[in-house]
C-alpha positions in Angstrom: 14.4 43.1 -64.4 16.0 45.5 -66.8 18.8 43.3 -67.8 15.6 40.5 -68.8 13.5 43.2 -70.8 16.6 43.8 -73.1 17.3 40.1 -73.9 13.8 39.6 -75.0 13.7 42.3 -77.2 16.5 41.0 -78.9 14.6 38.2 -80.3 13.4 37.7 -83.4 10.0 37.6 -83.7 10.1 33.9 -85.0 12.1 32.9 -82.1 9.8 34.7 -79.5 6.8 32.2 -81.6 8.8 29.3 -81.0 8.7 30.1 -77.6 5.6 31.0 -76.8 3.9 27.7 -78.1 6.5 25.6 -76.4 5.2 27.4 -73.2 2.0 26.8 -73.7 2.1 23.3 -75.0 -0.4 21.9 -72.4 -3.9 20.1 -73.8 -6.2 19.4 -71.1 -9.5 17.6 -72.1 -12.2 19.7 -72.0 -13.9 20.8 -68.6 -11.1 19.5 -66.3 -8.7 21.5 -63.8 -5.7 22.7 -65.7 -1.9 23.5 -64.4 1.2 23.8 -66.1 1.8 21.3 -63.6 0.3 18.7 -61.2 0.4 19.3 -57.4 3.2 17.4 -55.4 2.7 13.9 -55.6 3.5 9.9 -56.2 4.1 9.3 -60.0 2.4 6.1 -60.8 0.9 3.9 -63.8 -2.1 2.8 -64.5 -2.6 -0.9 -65.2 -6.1 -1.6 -64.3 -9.7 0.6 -64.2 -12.3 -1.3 -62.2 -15.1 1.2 -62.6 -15.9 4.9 -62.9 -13.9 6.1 -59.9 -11.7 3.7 -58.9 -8.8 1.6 -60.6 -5.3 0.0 -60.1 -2.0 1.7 -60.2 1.8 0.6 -59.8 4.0 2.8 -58.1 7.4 1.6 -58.0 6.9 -1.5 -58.8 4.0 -2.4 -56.2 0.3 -2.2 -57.2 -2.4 -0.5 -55.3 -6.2 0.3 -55.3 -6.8 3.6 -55.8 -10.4 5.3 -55.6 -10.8 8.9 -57.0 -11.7 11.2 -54.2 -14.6 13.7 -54.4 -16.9 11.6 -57.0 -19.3 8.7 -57.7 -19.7 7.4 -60.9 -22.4 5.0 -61.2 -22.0 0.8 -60.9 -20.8 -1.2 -63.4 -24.5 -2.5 -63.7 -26.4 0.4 -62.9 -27.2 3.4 -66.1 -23.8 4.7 -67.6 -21.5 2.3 -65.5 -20.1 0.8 -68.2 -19.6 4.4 -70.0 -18.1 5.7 -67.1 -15.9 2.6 -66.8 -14.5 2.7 -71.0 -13.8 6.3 -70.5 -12.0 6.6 -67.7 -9.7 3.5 -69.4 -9.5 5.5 -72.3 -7.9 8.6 -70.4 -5.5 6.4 -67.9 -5.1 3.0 -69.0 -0.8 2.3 -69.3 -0.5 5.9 -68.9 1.9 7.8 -65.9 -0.2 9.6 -63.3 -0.1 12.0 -60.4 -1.3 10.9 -57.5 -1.6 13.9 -55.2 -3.5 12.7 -51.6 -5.9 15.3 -49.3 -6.8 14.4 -45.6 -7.7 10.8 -45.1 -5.0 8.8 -47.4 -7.4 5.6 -47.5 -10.9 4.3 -47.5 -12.7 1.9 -45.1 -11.9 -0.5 -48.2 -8.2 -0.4 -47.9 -8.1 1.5 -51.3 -5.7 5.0 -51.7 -7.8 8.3 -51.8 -6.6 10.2 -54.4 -6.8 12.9 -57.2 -5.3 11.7 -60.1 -3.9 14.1 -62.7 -2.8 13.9 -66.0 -0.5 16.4 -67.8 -1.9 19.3 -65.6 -5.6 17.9 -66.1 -7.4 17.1 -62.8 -9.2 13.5 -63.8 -11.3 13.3 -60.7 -12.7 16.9 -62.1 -13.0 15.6 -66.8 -15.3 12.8 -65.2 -17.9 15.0 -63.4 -17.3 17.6 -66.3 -18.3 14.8 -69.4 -21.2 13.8 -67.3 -19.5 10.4 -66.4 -19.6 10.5 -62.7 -21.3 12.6 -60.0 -19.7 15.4 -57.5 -19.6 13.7 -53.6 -18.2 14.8 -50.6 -16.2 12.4 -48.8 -15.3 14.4 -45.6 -12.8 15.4 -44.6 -11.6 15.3 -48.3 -12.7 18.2 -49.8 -10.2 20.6 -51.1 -11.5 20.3 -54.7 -14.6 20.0 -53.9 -16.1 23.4 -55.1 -14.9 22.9 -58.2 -16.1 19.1 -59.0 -19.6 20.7 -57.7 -19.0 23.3 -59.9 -18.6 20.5 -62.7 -21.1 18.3 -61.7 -23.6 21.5 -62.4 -22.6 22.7 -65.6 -22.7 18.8 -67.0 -26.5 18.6 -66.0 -27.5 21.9 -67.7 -25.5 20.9 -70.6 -27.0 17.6 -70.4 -23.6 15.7 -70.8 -23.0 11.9 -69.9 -25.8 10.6 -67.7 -27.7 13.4 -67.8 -28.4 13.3 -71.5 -32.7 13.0 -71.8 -31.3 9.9 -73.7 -28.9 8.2 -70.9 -30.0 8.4 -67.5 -32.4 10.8 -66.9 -36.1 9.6 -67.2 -39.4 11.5 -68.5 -41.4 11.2 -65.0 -43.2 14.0 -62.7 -42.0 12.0 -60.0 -39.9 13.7 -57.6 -37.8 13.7 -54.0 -40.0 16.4 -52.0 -37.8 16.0 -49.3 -34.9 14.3 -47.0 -35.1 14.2 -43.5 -32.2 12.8 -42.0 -31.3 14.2 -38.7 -33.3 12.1 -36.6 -34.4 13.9 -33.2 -31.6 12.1 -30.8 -29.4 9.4 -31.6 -30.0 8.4 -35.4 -29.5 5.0 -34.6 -32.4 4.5 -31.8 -35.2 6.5 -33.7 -34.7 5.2 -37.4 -38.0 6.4 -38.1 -37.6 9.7 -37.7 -35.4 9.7 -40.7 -36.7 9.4 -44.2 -37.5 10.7 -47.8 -40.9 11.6 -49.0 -41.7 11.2 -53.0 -44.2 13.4 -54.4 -46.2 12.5 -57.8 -46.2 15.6 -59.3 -48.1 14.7 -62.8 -51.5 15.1 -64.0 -51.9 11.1 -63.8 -51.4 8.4 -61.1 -47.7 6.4 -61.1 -47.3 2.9 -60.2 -43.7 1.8 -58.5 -43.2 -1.5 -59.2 -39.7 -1.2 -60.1 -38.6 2.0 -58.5 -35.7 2.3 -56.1 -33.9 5.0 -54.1 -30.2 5.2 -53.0 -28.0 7.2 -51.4 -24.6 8.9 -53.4 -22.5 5.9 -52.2 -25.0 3.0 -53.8 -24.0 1.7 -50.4 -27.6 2.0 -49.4 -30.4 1.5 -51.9 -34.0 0.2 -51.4 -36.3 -1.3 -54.0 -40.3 -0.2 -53.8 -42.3 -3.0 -52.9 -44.5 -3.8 -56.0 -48.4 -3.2 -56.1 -47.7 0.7 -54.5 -50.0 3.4 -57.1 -49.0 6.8 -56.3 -52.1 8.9 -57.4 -52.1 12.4 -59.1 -51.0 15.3 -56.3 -50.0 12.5 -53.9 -47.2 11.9 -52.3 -45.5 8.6 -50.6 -42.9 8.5 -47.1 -40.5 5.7 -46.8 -39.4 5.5 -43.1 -35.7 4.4 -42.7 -36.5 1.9 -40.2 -39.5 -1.2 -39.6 -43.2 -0.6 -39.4 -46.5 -1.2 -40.9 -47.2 0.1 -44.8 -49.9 2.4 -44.9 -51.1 4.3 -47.6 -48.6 7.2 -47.6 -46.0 5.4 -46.1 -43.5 2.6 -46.3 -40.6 1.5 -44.2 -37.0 0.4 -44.9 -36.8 -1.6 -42.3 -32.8 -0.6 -43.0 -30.2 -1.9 -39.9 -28.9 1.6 -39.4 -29.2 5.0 -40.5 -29.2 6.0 -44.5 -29.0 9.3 -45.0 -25.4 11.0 -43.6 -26.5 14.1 -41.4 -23.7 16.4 -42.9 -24.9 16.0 -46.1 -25.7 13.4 -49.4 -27.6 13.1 -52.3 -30.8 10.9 -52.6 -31.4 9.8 -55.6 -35.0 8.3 -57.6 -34.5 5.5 -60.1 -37.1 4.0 -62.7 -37.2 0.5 -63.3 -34.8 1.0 -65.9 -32.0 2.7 -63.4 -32.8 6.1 -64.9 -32.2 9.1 -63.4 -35.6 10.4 -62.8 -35.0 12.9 -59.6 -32.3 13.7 -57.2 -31.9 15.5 -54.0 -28.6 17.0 -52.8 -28.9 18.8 -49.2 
């Protein structure tokens, strides 16, 4: 240690600026997960972004779909799918990756799960950070997770990306009150006794024609029937599985269970696919 501490005072002062910039000659975009490195992982190209979260990469000269672990960024048709989609081409497109894996190392889909960095910048992390994609847990694939939660929260109080008053998220005092969705016993033999309740919270009734709910995934989504009025103070159920509408409360009528018991995000769209509530539990 001694023998170091003389060398370096040795150096000119010039020489010691030299090195300190070469040293920290790293530019990370801003918000993501920086290392002077990437984590152990498969170098790869990218030679093809599909959407917001997942794309194509070569990797030794055989290509494979990839899907970015921890996030959702929203459909190509749906508000901010196509921003999503340009961006994340603009960061990766014909550029050399990282592809560093977590638990599971693919989907139901066939696709790779992956974090995907980028001279030391965690991607997955930039895209919740610019407000380009939500934070969503995929268990068991969740060692970044805090931090692309983390992200996701500082975007919407920044109102970045989708949640710009301008983008995604609409002017409406309707809200998710709540999300039941642990059935009492099996989910899949009570579907009723799951479901999300909507509360008008405004001074003035709300019709829904055009409405929808969703889940984190889009997997499941459901479009309110047309002709519902939600008055001032009121508030409306919809019932995962079939039954007859009444005046506070709709049904599904969904094959299976929506909402994932160890947690998910519902979310409330106007007819324009704005943002107007969500509810992570």
């Amino acid at each position: 240690m001694q023998l170091y501490t003389a060398r370096v005072r040795r150096l000119s002062p010039l020489v010691l600026l030299v090195l300190f910039a070469a040293c920290s000659d790293v530019s990370p975009s801003s918000g993501s997960s920086t290392s002077a490195e990437a984590p152990a992982g498969d170098d790869a190209v990218v030679v093809h972004v599909s959407d917001g979260d997942s794309l194509i990469v070569d990797v030794a000269g055989i290509e494979h779909r990839v899907r970015l672990i921890g996030i959702n960024a929203p459909e190509t048709d749906e508000c901010f799918g196509s921003e999503a989609t340009t961006h994340l081409e603009s960061l990766l497109l014909d550029r050399q990756v990282t592809l560093v894996a977590d638990i599971e190392p693919t989907d139901q889909y066939g696709r790779l799960l992956h974090y995907i960095y980028l001279n030391g910048s965690l991607i997955n992390e930039e895209m919740v950070a610019g407000g380009y994609a939500l934070a969503r847990s995929y268990e068991p694939n969740t060692a970044r997770q805090s931090a692309l939660l983390a992200a996701e929260e500082a975007a919407r109080k920044a109102e970045l990306g989708l949640w710009a008053k301008t983008a995604c998220a609409a002017d409406s005092d309707l809200t998710i009150d709540h999300v039941e969705a642990d059935a009492p016993g099996p989910d899949d033999e009570n579907l009723n006794g799951e479901w999300i309740r909507i509360t008008n919270g405004g001074d003035d009734p709300q019709t829904l024609d055009g409405w929808s709910i969703r889940d984190a995934e889009s997997v499941n989504r459901f479009d309110l029937p047309d002709g519902i009025r939600l008055e001032a103070g009121d508030d409306l159920t919809i019932f995962t599985g079939c039954g007859e509408t009444t005046a506070s409360g709709i049904f599904w009528c969904s094959p299976g269970p929506v909402w994932n018991n160890r947690g998910d995000v519902a979310f409330l769209l106007d007819p324009e696919g704005r943002i107007a509530d969500r509810f992570a539990y």
